[in-house]
N, C-alpha and C positions, 0 to 999 in steps of 0.2 A: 539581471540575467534570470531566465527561466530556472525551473529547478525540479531535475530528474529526476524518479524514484523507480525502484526495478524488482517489478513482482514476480515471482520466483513460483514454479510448479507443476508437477506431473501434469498430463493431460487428464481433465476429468476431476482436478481436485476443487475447481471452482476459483479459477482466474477471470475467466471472464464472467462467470453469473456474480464474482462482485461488483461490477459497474449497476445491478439493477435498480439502485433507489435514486439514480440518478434519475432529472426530467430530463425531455426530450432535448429543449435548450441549453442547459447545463452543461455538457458535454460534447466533444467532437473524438470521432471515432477514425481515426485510422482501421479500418479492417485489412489484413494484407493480404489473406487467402479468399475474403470474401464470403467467408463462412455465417450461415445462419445464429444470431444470439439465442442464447437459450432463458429468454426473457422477451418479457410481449411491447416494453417501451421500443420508439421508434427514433433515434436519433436525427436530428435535423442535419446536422453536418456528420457528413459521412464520404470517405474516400475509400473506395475497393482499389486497393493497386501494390504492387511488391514492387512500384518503381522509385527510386531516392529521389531523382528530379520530381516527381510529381509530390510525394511527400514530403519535401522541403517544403518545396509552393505552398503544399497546405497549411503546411502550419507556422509560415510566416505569416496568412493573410487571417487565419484564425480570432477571431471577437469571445469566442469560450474561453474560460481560465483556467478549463481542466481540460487535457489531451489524453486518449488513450492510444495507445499504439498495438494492438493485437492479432498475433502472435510473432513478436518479431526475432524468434530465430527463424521463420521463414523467411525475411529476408537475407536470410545467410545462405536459407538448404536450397531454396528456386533459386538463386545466383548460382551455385554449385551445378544445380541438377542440368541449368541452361548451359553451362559451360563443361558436361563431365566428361565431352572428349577430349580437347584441351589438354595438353601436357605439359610438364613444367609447374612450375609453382607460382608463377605472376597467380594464377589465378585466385589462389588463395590468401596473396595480399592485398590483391584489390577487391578479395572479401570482406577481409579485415579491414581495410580504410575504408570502404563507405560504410561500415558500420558504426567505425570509430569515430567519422566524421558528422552523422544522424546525431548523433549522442551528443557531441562538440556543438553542434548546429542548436542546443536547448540554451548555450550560454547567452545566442543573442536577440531572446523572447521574452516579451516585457517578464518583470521583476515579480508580476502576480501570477503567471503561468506555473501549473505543475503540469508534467508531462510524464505520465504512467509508460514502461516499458513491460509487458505482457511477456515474460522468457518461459519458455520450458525447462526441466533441470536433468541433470544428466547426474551420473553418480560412478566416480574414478575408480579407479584398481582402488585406493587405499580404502575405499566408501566413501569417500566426502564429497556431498553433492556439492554442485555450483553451476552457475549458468552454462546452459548447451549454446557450442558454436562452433563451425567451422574451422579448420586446420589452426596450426599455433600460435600464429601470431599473437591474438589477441588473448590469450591464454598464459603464452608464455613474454609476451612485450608489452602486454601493455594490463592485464585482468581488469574483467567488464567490470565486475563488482567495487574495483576500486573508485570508476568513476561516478558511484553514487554515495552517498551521504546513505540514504536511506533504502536498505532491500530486506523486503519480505516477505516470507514463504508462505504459501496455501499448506494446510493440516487439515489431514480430514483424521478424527478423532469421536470416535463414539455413536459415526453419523452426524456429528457436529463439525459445519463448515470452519476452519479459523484459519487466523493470519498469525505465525510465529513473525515478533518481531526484535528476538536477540537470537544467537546460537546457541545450539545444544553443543559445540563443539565436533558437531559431522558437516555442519553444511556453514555458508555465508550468509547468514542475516544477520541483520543489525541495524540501530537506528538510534537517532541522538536521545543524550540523558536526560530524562523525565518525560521522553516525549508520550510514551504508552505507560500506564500504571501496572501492568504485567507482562506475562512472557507472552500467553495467547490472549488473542481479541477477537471480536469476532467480522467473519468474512464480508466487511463493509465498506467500499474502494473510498465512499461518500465519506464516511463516519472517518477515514483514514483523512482524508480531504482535507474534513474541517478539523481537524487535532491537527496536520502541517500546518494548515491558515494562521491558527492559534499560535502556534508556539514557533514561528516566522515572521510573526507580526503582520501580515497580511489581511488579518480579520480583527475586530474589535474584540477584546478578549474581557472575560467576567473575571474578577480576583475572588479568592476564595477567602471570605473574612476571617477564618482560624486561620491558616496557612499562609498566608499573602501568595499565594502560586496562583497561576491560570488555573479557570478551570476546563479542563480537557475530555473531552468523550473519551465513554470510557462500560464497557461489557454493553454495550448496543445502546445505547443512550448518547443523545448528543448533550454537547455544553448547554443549550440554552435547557434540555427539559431537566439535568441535574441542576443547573443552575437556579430553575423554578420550582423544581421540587424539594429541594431543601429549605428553600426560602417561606415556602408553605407550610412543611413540618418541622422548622426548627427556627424560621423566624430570620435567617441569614441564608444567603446562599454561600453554600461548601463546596470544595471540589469533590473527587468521588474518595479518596483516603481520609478527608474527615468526616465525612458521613459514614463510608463504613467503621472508623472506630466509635462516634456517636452510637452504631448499631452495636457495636459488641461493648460499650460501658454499660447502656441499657441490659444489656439481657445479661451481665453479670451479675448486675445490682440487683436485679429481677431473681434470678437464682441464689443471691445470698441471702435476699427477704427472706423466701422462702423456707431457704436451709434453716434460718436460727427463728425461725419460729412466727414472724411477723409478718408474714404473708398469709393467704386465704387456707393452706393446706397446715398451717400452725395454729390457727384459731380455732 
């Protein structure tokens, strides 16, 4: 089965300028609004449409192992907006089931598929954000968020694009144990990619000769360049926690020279 993952974020916080370091081929693009990318790659497969029929088709016939789908709570507000004379409430569950059913529809893609869900976030009376969507259903029967494994939210901090991938305790993200080495990372859909690949067994994974752990991308770096860069300056390749404590024995040791006299500023 395929295997969903649901990125979370304001407009504007840089949901979709993370897909940029993907190639052309790499990737298959759902657009649903058909909106201009804010990046100059040109995807090869690409579908403009807010329609379910047509985006099933696609990405059943799909040969990329990465799907994005962006922005798909339009597929919830154009089903609403085409319907808003409509009275009664059917309509708002069969908002809710083709949405639930998109989502359902990733269980039967091959086993190497990830498939990105591009959400907007809304933020409740109490403050605590969580995926925006039409009426309750799916809010109150069924919560998007539960049927991922993996959701991550866009931070923009300091002018610094990133991807939170546990909660603060106001909003829904979250994502399996060890799978990110911190709380933020940085805003890289690719870099997120190849650390699911890894750590799903779907990619050939490097062990980390201190640690026996995979090693996983990690602060903009993929596996294989930490993998080769430690292997260069330390003679092994590490994942990215043994190398940074490598870094911080060094400059301890560095500064105790120093202090007690047997360093360059003691002589």
């Amino acid at each position: 089965m395929g295997l969903p993952v649901l990125i979370l974020g304001y407009s504007g916080s840089g949901k979709s300028a993370s897909m940029r370091n993907f190639k052309a081929e790499e990737m298959a693009l759902v657009n649903v609004n058909g909106k201009p990318l804010p990046f100059r790659t040109q995807f090869k497969s690409v579908l403009n449409s807010d329609n379910y029929a047509e985006i099933s088709q696609f990405l059943k016939t799909q040969t990329a192992k990465v799907i994005v789908i962006d922005d798909t709570q339009y597929l919830m507000a154009n089903e609403f907006m085409r319907r808003a004379k409509e009275t009664g409430f059917q309509k708002f569950t069969d908002i809710g089931k083709n949405f639930w059913e998109l989502i359902k529809l990733t269980e039967t893609l091959p086993a190497d598929t990830i498939i990105y869900f591009m959400n907007h976030l809304e933020t409740g009376e109490d403050g605590r954000q969580k995926s925006k969507t039409i009426g309750k259903l799916l809010d109150e029967k069924i919560t998007v968020e539960g049927m991922f494994t993996t959701v991550l939210k866009t931070v923009v901090n300091d002018g610094k694009y990133l991807f939170a991938t546990q909660t603060d305790g106001s909003d829904t993200c979250k994502s399996p144990i060890g799978l990110f080495e911190t709380m933020y990372i940085p805003n890289d859909l690719k870099a997120v990619d190849e650390a699911l690949r890894i750590y799903y067994g779907m990619k050939q994974q490097e062990t980390c000769a201190d640690c026996g752990k995979a090693i996983l991308p990690a602060c903009g770096r993929t596996a294989e360049q930490i993998a080769g860069g430690t292997l260069k300056n330390y003679g092994r390749k590490l994942c990215w926690s043994c190398m940074a404590r490598l870094i911080k024995e060094a400059k301890t040791n560095a500064a105790q020279t120093v202090s007690d006299g047997t360093g360059a500023e003691g002589q």
